[in-house]
C-alpha positions as CSV (number, residue, x, y, z in Angstrom):
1,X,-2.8,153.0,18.9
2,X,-0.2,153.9,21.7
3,X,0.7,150.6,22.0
4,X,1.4,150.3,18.1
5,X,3.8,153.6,18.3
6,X,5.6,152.7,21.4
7,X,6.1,149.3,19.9
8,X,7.5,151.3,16.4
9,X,9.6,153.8,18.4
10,X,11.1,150.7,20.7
11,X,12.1,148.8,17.1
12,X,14.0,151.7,15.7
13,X,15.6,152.2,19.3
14,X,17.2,149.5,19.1
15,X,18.3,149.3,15.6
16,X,19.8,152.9,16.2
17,X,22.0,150.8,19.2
18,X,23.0,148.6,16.9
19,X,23.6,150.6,14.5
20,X,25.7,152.7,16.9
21,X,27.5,149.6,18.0
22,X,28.7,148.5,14.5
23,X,29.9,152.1,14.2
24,X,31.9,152.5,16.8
25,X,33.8,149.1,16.8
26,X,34.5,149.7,13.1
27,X,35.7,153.5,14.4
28,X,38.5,151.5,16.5
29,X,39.6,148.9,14.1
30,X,39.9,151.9,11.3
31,X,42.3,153.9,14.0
32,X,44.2,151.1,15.6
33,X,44.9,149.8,11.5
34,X,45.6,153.2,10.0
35,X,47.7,154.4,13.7
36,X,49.4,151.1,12.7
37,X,50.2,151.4,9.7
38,X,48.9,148.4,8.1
39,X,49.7,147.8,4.2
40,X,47.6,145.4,2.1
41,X,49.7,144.8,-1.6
42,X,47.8,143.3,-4.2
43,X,49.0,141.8,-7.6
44,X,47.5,143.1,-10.5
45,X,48.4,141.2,-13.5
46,X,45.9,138.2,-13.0
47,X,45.1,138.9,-9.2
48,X,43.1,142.2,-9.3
49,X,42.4,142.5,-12.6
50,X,42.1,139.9,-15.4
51,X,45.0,141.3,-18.0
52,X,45.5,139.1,-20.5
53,X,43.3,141.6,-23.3
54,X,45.8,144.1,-22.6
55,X,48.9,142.2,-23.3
56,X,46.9,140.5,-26.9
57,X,46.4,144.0,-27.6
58,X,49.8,144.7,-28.2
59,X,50.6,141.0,-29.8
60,X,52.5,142.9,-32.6
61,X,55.1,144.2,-31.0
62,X,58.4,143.0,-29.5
63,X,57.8,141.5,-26.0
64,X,59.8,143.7,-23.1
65,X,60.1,146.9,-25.6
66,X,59.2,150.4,-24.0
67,X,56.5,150.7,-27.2
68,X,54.9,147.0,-26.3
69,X,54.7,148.1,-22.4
70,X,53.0,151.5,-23.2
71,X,50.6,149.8,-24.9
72,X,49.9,147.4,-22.3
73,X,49.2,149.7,-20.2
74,X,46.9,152.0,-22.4
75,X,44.9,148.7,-22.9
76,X,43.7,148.9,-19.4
77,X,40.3,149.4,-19.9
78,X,40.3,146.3,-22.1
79,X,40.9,144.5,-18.9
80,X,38.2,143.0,-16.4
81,X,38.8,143.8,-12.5
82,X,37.9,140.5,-10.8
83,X,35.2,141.3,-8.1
84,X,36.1,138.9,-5.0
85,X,39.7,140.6,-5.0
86,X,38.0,144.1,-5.8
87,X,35.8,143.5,-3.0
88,X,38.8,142.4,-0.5
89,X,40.6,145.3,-1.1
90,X,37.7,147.5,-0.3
91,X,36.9,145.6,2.9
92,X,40.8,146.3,3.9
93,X,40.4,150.1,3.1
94,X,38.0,150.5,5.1
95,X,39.1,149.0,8.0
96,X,42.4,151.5,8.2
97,X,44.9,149.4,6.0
98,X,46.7,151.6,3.1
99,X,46.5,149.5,-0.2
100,X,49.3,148.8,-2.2
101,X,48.8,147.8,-6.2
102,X,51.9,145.9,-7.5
103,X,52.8,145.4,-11.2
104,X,55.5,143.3,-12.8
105,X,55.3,145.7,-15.7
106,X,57.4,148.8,-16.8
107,X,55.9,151.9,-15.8
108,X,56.0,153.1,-20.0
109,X,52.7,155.0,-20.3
110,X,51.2,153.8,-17.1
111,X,49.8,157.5,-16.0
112,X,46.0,156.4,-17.1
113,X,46.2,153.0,-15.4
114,X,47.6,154.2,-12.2
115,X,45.3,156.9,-12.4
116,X,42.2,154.7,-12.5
117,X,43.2,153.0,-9.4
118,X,43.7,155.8,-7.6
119,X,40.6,155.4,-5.3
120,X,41.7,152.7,-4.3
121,X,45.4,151.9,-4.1
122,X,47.8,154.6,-2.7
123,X,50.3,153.5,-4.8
124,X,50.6,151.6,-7.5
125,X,54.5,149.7,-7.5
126,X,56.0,148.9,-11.2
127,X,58.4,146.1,-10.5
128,X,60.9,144.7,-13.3
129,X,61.5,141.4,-12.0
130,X,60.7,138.8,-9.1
131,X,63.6,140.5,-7.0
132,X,62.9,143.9,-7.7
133,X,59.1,143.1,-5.9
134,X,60.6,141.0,-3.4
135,X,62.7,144.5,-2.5
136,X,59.3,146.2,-2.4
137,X,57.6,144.0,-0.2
138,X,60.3,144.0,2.6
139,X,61.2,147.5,2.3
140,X,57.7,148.9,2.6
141,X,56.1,147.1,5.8
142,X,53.5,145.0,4.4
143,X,50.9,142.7,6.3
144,X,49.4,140.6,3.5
145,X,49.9,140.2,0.1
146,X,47.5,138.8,-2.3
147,X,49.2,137.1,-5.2
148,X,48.0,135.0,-8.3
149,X,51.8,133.9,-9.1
150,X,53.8,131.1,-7.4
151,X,56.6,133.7,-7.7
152,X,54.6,136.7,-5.9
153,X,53.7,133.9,-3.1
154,X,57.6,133.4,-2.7
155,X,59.0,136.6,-2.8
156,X,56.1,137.7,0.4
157,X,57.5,134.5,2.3
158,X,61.1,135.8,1.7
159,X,60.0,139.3,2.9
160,X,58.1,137.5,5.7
161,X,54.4,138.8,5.0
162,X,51.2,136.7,5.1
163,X,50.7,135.6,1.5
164,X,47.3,134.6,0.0
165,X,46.5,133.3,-3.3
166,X,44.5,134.8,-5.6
167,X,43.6,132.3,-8.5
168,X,44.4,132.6,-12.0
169,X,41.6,132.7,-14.1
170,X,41.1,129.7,-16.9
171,X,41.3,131.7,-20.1
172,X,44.8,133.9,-18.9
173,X,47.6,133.6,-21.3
174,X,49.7,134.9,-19.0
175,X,53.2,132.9,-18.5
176,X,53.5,132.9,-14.8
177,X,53.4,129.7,-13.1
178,X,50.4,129.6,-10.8
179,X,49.8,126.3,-8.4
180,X,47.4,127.0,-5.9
181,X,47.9,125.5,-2.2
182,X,51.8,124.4,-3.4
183,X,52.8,126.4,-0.5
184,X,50.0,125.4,2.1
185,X,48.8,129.3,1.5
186,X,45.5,130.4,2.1
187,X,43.4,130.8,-1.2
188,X,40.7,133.6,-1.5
189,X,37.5,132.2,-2.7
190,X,36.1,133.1,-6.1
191,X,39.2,135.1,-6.8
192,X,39.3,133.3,-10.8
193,X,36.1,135.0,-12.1
């Protein structure tokens, strides 16, 4: 019987060490990352979330108008988050990095959408064109940028941040150009689903 409980107490010894090990070297990645000042930036339109429902959603109205961006963005919940890039942007919260969302959108009735990101993003960028988020990238100091676009992979090489690719997934009807490995970049795996 003593046997059997000093065996039991010895087990969950140990797995309390462990346990207290795995703590405490997550406890100094989070402060060296967030003392840092680490930023992760993600792209939404086809990297974190699959987006095409929202934009068929507002199929009747004129492409680039203030009234077909609002709703676009009201559509959000029409859209499905992709889980492997969900999941990635969790793992670099919680090791100290701030998380950045970035949208080539117009910001016309984005206050729900940002708002539902909010747990996870600290910002949420709106970007009108491929300049405008190259700007972002290099004036905010960035690590590594996750990007389903060729475009969002060249504009983080211009701003000089470790780009990955997120894959498009096969039913998007999304124009941009997507060519995964065209730039040697890493690619995240099952980012398309």
């Amino acid at each position: 019987m003593l046997q059997t409980l000093d065996a039991f107490l010895k087990k969950w010894i140990l797995r309390l060490k462990i346990f207290s090990l795995l703590a405490a070297i997550w406890a100094v990645f989070f402060s060296v990352f967030t003392l840092m000042g680490l930023r992760a930036g993600f792209e939404y339109d086809d990297g974190l979330a699959f987006s095409t429902p929202a934009f068929k959603s507002a199929g009747n109205l004129e492409p680039g108008s203030k009234d077909y961006w609002n709703a676009v963005n009201r559509s959000y919940k029409l859209e499905r988050t992709k889980p492997a890039v969900w999941l990635t942007a969790w793992f670099f919260k919680a090791f100290g990095f701030k998380t950045a969302i970035l949208a080539q959108r117009d910001p016309a009735g984005s206050d729900s959408l940002v708002q539902n990101w909010k747990p996870l993003a600290e910002d949420f960028f709106f970007s009108a064109d491929e300049n405008q988020t190259y700007e972002l990238l290099e004036k905010k100091p960035f690590t590594v940028y996750f990007a389903a676009s060729d475009a969002g992979i060249i504009q983080a090489r211009k701003a000089g941040i470790w780009a990955v690719r997120i894959r498009k997934g096969k039913n998007s009807s999304l124009p941009a150009e997507s060519t995964p490995r065209k730039f040697k970049e890493p690619v995240l795996p099952l980012s398309e689903f």
